[in-house]
C-alpha positions as CSV (number, residue, x, y, z in Angstrom):
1,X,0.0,0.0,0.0
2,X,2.9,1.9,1.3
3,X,4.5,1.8,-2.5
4,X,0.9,2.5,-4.5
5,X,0.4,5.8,-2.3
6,X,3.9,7.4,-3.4
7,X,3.5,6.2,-6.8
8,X,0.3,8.2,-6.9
9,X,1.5,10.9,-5.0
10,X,4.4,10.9,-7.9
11,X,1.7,10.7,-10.4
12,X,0.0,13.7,-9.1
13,X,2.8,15.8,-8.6
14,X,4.3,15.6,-12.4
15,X,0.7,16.2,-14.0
16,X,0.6,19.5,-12.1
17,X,0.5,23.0,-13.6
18,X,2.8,25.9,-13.3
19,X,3.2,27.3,-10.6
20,X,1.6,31.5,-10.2
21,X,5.3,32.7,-9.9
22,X,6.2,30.3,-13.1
23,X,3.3,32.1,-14.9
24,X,4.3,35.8,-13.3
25,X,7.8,35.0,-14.7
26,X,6.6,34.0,-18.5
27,X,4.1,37.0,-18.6
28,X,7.1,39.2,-17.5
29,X,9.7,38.1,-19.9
30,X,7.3,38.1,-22.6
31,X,6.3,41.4,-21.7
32,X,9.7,42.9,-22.3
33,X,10.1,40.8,-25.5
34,X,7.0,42.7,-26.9
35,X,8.3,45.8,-25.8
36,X,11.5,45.6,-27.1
37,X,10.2,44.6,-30.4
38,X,7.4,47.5,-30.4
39,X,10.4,50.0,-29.9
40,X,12.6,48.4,-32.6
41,X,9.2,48.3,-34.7
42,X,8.6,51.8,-33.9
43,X,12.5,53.3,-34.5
44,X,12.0,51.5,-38.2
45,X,9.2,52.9,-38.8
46,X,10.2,56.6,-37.8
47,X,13.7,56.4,-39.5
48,X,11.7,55.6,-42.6
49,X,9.5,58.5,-42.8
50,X,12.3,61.1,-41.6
51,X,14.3,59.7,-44.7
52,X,11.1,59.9,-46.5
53,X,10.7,63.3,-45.9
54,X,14.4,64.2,-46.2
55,X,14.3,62.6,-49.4
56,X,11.3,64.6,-50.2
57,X,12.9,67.9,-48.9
58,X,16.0,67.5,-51.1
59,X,14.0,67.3,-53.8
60,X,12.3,70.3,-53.5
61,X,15.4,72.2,-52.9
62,X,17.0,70.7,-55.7
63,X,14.1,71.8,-58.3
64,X,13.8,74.9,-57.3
65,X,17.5,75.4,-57.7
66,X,17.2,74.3,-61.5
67,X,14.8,76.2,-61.8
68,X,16.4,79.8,-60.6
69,X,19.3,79.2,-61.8
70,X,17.3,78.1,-66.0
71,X,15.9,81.6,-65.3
72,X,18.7,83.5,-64.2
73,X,21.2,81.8,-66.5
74,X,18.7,83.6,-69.6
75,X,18.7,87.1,-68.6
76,X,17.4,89.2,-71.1
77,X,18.6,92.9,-71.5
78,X,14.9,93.9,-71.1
79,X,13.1,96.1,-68.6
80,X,9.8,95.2,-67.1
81,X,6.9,97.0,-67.7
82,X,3.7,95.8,-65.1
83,X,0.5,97.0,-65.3
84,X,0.5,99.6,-68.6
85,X,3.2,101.5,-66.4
86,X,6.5,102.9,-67.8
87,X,9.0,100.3,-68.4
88,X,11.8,100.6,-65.8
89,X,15.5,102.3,-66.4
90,X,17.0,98.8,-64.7
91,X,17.2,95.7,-65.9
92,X,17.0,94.3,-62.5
93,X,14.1,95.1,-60.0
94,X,14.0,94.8,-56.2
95,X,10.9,94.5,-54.2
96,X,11.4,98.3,-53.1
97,X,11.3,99.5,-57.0
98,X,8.2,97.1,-58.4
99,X,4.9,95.2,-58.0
100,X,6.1,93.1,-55.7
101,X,5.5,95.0,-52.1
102,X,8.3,92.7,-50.3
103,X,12.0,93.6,-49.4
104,X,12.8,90.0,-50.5
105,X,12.2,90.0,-53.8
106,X,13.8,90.0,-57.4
107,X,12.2,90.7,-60.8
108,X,13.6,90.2,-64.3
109,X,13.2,89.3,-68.0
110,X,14.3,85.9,-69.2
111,X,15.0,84.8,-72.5
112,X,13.7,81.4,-73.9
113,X,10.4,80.8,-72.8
114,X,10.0,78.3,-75.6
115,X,7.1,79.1,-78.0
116,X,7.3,77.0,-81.1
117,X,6.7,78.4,-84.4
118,X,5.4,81.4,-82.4
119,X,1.9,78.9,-82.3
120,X,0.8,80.7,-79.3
121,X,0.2,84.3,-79.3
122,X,3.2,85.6,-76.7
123,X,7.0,86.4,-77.3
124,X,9.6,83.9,-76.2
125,X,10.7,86.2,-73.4
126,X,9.0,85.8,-70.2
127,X,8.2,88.7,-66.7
128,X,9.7,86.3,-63.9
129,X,9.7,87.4,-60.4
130,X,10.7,85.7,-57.2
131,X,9.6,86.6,-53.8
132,X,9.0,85.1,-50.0
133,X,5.3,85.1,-49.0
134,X,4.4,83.2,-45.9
135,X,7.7,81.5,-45.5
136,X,7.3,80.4,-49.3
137,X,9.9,81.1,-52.0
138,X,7.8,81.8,-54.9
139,X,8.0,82.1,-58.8
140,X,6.1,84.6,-60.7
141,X,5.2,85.1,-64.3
142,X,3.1,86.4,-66.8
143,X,1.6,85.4,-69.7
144,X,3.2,88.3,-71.4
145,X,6.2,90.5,-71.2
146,X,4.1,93.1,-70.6
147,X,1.6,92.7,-68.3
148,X,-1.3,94.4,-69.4
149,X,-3.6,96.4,-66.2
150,X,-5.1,94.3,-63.7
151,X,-3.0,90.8,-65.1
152,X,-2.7,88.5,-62.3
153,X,0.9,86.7,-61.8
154,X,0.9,83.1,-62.0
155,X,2.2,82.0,-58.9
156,X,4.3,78.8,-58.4
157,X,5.6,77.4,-54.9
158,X,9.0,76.2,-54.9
159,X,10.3,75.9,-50.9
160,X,8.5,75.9,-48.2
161,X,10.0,76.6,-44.7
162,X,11.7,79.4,-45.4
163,X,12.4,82.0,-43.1
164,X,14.2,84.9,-45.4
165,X,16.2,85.1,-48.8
166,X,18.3,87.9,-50.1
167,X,20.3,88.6,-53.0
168,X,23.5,89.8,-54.0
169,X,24.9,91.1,-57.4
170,X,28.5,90.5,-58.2
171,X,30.2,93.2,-60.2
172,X,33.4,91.7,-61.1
173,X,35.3,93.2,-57.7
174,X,32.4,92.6,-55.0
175,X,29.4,91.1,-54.0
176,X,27.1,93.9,-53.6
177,X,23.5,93.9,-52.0
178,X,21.6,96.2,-53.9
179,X,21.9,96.7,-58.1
180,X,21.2,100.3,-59.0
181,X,22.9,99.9,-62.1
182,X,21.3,100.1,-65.8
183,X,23.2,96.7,-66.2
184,X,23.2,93.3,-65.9
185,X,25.2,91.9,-63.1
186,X,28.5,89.3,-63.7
187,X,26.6,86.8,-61.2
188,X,24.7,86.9,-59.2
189,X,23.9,85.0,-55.7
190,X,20.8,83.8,-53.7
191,X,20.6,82.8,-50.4
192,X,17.9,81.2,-49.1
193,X,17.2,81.0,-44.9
194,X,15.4,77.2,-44.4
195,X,14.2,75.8,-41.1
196,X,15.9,72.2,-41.4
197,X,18.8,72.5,-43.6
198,X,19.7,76.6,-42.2
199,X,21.4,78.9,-45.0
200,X,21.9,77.6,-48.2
201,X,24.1,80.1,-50.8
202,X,23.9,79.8,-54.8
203,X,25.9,81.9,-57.2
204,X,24.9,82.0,-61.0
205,X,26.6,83.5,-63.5
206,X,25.0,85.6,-66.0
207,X,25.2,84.6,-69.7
208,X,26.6,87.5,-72.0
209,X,28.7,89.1,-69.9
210,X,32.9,88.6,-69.3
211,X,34.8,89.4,-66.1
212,X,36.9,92.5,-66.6
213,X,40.6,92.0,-66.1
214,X,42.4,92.4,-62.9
215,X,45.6,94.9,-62.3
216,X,48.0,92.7,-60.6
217,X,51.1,94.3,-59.2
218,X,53.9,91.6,-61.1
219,X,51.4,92.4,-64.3
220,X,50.4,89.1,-65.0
């Protein structure tokens, strides 16, 4: 009898369950499992969309870039004339001197606004103007060279979170800030204040014009 009762006893101790600190422990370590996993998860997942949208940004910036510099790179030695007024004595305009009501602003006429066969009824040159509005680089133009009274600009966005730009004209000695001249510049610069990536500086040269030669003291 002696040898049955242990055997059951035996019997009845291996067919029992786990214990409540065996089943504390398991709920624990799976516990920080999951966590560890959900944080991994979730530092994938957030990497990805911050490249996303860094990708995205550098994009933008990059446009926009072709895109001043396509204009700038086809000055025309043109003045602008908005709105039926007198066309300006420069072919450069600042904010301060045109339609555009903001310090930080640039207006010019560009050559090869392409038009072929002269099938639509404009010219090939093109009223381009490029201001900040809302912390938003913008690019205007009209439909013609002249705008005729009460045209409306067509207004394109090209970088957002932008918190000033300025310009500078170089004359072939210095980078100057303002362009009084009744001349086009040898280059000229923009620098544009962003949010994430902080002051970004591009310098264009202007097609038609040469640098004028230096006086060096050996005379080379």
């Amino acid at each position: 009898m002696n040898s049955i009762a242990v055997s059951h006893r035996r019997q009845v101790k291996s067919s029992s369950g786990f214990t409540l600190l065996e089943v504390l422990i398991a709920i624990a370590i799976f516990s920080v499992v999951g966590l560890a996993s959900f944080t991994i998860f979730d530092t994938v997942q957030r990497g990805d969309e911050t490249s996303k949208l860094r990708s995205a940004r550098q994009n933008e910036l990059q446009r926009a870039f072709i895109l001043i510099e396509r204009d700038l790179s086809q000055l025309a030695r043109r003045s602008i004339r908005i709105n039926g007024e007198a066309p300006s004595k420069q072919y450069l305009q600042t904010a301060e001197e045109s339609f555009l009501e903001n310090e930080q602003a640039l207006a010019f006429v560009r050559h090869g606004w392409t038009n072929p066969g002269m099938l639509l009824p404009r010219s090939e040159l093109q009223a381009v103007a490029y201001r900040l509005r809302d912390e938003m680089l913008e690019r205007l133009h009209y439909n013609f060279v002249d705008a005729v009274v009460g045209e409306e600009p067509k207004v394109r966005p090209l970088i957002s979170e932008v918190n000033g730009i300025s310009f500078e004209f170089y004359d072939g000695k210095e980078w100057q800030d303002k362009w009084p001249k009744q001349e086009l510049p040898l280059a000229i610069a923009i620098e544009v204040d962003t949010q994430d990536f902080g002051l970004i500086r591009r310098q264009f040269l202007v097609a038609g014009e040469t640098v004028p030669a230096r006086d060096n003291a050996d005379g080379r």
